[in-house]
C-alpha positions in Angstrom: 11.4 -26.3 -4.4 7.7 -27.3 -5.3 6.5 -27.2 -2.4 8.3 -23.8 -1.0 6.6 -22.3 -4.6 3.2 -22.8 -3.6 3.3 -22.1 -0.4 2.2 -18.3 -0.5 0.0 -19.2 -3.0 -1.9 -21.8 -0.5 -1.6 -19.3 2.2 -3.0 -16.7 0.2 -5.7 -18.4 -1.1 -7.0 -19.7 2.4 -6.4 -16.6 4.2 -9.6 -15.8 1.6 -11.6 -18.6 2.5 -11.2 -20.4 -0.6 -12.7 -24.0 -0.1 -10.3 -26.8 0.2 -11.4 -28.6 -2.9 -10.8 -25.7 -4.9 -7.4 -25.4 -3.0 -6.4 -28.8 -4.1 -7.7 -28.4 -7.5 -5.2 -25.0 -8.2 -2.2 -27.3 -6.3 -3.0 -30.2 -9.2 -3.1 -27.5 -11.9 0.4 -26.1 -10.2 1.9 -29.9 -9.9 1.1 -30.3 -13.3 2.6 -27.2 -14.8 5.6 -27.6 -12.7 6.4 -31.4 -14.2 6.2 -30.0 -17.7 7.8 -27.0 -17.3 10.4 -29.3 -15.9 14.1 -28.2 -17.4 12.7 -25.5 -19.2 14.2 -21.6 -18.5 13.3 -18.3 -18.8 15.6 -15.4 -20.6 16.8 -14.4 -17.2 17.8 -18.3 -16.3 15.1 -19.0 -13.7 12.7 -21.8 -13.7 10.4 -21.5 -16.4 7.9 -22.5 -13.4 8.4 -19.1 -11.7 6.5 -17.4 -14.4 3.4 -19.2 -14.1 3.3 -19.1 -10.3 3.6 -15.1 -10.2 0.7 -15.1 -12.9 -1.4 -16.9 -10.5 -0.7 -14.7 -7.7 -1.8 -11.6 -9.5 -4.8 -13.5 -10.4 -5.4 -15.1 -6.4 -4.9 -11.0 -5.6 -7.6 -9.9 -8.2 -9.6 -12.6 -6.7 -10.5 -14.3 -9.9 -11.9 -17.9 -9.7 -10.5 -21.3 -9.2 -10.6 -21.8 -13.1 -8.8 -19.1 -14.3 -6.7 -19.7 -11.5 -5.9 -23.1 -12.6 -5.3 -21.9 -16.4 -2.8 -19.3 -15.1 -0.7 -22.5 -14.1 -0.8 -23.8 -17.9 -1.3 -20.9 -19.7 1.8 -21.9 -21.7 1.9 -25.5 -21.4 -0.2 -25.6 -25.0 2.4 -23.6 -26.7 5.3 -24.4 -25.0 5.4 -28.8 -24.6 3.9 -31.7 -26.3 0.5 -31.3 -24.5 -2.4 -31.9 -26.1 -5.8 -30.2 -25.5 -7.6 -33.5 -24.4 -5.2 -34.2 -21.8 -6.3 -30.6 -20.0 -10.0 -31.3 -20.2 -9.7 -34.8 -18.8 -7.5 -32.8 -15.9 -9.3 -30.0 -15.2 -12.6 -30.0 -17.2 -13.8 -28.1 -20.7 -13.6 -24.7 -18.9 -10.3 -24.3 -18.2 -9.0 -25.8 -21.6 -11.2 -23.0 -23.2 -9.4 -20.5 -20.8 -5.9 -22.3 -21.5 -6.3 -22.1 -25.8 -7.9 -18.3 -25.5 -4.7 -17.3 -23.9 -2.7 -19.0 -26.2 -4.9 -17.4 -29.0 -3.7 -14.1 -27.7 -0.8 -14.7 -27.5 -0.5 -14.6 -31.6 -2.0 -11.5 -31.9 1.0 -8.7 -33.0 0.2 -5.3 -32.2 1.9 -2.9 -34.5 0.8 0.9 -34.6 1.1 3.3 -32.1 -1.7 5.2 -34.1 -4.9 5.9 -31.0 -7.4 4.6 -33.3 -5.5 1.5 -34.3 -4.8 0.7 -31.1 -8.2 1.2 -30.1 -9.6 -1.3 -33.0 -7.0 -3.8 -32.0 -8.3 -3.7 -28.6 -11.6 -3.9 -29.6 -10.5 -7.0 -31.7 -8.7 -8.7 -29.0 -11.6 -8.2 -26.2 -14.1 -10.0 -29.2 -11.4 -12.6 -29.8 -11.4 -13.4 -26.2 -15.0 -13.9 -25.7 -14.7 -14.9 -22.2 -12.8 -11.7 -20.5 -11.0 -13.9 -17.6 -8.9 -14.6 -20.9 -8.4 -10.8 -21.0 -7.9 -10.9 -17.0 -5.2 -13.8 -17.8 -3.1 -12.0 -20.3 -3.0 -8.8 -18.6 -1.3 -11.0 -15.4 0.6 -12.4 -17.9 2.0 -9.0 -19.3 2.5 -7.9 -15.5 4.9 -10.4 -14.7 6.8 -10.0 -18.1 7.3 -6.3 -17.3 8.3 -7.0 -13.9 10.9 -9.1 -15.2 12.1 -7.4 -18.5 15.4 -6.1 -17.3 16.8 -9.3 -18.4 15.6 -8.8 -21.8 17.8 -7.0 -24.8 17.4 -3.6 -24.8 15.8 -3.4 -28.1 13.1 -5.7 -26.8 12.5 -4.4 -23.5 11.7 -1.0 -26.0 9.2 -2.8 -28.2 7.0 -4.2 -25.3 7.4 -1.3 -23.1 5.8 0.7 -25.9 3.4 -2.0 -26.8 2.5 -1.9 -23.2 1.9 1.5 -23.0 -0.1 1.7 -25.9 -2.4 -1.1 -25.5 -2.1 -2.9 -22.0 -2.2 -0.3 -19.8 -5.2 1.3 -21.5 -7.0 -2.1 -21.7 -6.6 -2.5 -18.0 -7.8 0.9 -17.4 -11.0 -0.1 -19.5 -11.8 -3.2 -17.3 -11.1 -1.2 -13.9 -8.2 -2.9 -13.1 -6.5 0.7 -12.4 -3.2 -0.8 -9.7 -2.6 -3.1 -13.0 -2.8 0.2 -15.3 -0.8 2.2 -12.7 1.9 -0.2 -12.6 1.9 -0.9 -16.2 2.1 2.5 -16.9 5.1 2.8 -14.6 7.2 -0.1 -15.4 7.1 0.6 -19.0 7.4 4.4 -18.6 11.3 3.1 -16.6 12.1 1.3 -19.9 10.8 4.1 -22.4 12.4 7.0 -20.4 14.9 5.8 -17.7 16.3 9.3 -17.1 13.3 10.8 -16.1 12.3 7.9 -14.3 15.4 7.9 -12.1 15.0 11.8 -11.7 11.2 11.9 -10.9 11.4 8.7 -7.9 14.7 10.3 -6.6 13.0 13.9 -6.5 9.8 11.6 -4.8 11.7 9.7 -2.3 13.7 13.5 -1.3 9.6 14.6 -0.8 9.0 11.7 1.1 11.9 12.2 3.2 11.1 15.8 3.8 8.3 16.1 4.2 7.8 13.3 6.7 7.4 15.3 9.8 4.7 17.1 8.7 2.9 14.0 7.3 3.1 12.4 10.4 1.1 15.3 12.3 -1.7 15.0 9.4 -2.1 11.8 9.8 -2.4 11.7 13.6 -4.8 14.4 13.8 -7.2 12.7 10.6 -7.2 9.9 12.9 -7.9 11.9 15.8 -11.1 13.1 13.7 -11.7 9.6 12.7 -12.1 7.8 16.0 -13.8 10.7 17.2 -17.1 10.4 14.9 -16.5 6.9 15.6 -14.6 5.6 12.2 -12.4 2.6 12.8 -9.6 3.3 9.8 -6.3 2.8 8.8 -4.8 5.8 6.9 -1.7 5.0 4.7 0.5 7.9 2.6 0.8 7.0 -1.0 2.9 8.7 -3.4 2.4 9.5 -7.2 4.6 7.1 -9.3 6.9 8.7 -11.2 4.8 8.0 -14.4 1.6 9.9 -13.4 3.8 13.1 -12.1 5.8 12.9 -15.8 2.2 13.2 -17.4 1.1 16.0 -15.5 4.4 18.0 -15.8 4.0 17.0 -19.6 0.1 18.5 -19.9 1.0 21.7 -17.8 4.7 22.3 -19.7 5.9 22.9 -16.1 8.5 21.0 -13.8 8.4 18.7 -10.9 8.2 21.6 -8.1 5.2 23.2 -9.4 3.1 19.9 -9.4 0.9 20.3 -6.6 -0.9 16.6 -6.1 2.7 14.2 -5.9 1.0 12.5 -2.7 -2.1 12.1 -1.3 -3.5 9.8 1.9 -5.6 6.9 1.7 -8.3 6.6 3.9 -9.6 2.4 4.8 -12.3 1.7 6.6 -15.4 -0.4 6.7 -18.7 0.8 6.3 -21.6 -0.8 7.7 -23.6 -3.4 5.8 -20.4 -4.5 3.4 -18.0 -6.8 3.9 -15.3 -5.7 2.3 -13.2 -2.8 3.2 -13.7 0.6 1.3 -10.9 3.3 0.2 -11.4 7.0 0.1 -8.3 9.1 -1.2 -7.8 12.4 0.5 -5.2 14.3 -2.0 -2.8 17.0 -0.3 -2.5 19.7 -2.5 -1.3 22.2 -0.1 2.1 22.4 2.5 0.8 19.8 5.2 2.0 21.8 8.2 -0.6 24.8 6.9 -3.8 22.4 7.6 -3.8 22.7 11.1 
């Protein structure tokens, strides 16, 4: 099984070019973890081992560095066995330790109102507590993966940190530019806080999707027509509002889901010249797709 766990991590990680030593250093960090975390469960009776792995894979995805990549391995190995602070630094050096105890730090921190300008001064508090913000980048993975997995919580629980996610973690993740983590923070706790019109809004979405597929098809053949023809090597992929973002917008305009005109829109890859990485345009599609041509 420890092998099979870090796998897709080590694939992941070389498929960017990480160096080997690094590699190895994140698979001694995992090794590590994994022995201590040995017998130990989480709520919904999987490995305790599985938490920390999924941590470091949102963290390999934001392409965060080797160290905090490491300390999302033992983020809970300070608070959760009899391993002491020395034995990480001698392991995997000063930096990672002060990752591995700011995380933990966090971790004690109780939010309590709901009140904006609380919540606000509570993140302020927590970013200054931090003082290095890969521990901001660390919890935030953390969160993630606990609201992923919070359907196997009580429901009284999986209300108190949907709320306290949507309050404060979603919000802080918007802050820092992480906006997929917001989105899906947003989402995950908006299923727990509202699951009726959760269900309603994605099966109204996936009828949309199903409908209107024809016509997205044609729109996206002929943007790519126009692509290649000024020379603009893209792929074009059809995204849909989450269910979370179209309840806001039918919230702020007192209407329902058929008169919201923006529930998809098309985004646009490519790679311009002179960067390395690939850049994303969104086109939005406000209007019936079959009209644009």
């Amino acid at each position: 099984m420890s092998e099979k766990l870090f796998e897709e991590v080590k694939q992941t990680l070389k498929s960017q070019n990480r160096d080997e030593a690094d590699i190895e250093q994140i698979h001694k960090a995992f090794l590590f973890a994994q022995r201590l975390h040995d017998g130990q469960y989480r709520v919904s009776e999987e490995p305790y081992i599985i938490h920390p792995v999924e941590v470091a894979k949102i963290l390999i995805n934001l392409k965060l560095d080797t160290h905090t990549i490491c300390a999302a391995f033992l983020h809970d190995i300070l608070e959760d066995t009899d391993t002491k602070p020395e034995e990480i630094e001698n392991l995997f050096g000063k930096d990672v330790l002060t990752l591995v105890q700011g995380v933990t730090k966090l971790g004690k921190l109780q939010f309590k109102s709901k009140e904006e300008r609380q919540a606000e001064n509570f993140r302020k508090m927590f970013v200054a507590m931090a003082k290095d913000i890969r521990v901001i980048f660390l919890k935030l993975a953390d969160r993630l993966h606990n609201m992923r997995t919070l359907s196997s919580m009580r429901p009284d629980k999986q209300m108190k940190i949907a709320s306290e996610t949507d309050y404060f973690y979603a919000p802080l993740a918007n802050r820092l530019g992480l906006y997929n983590v917001k989105t899906e923070l947003e989402n995950l706790s908006f299923r727990y806080r509202c699951p009726r019109e959760y269900e309603q809004i994605e099966k109204q979405l996936a009828e949309l999707q199903l409908s209107e597929k024809p016509d997205v098809d044609v729109f996206i053949a002929k943007t790519k027509e126009i692509l290649e023809a000024n020379g603009i090597d893209a792929r074009i992929e059809l995204r849909m509002r989450s269910p979370y973002s179209i309840w806001r917008k039918m919230q702020s305009k007192c209407c329902d889901f058929e008169h919201i005109d923006s529930k998809h829109y098309l985004r646009i890859i490519y790679k311009a010249d002179g960067l390395q990485e690939e850049k994303k345009q969104s086109l939005h599609i406000y209007a019936v797709l079959s009209d644009c041509f």
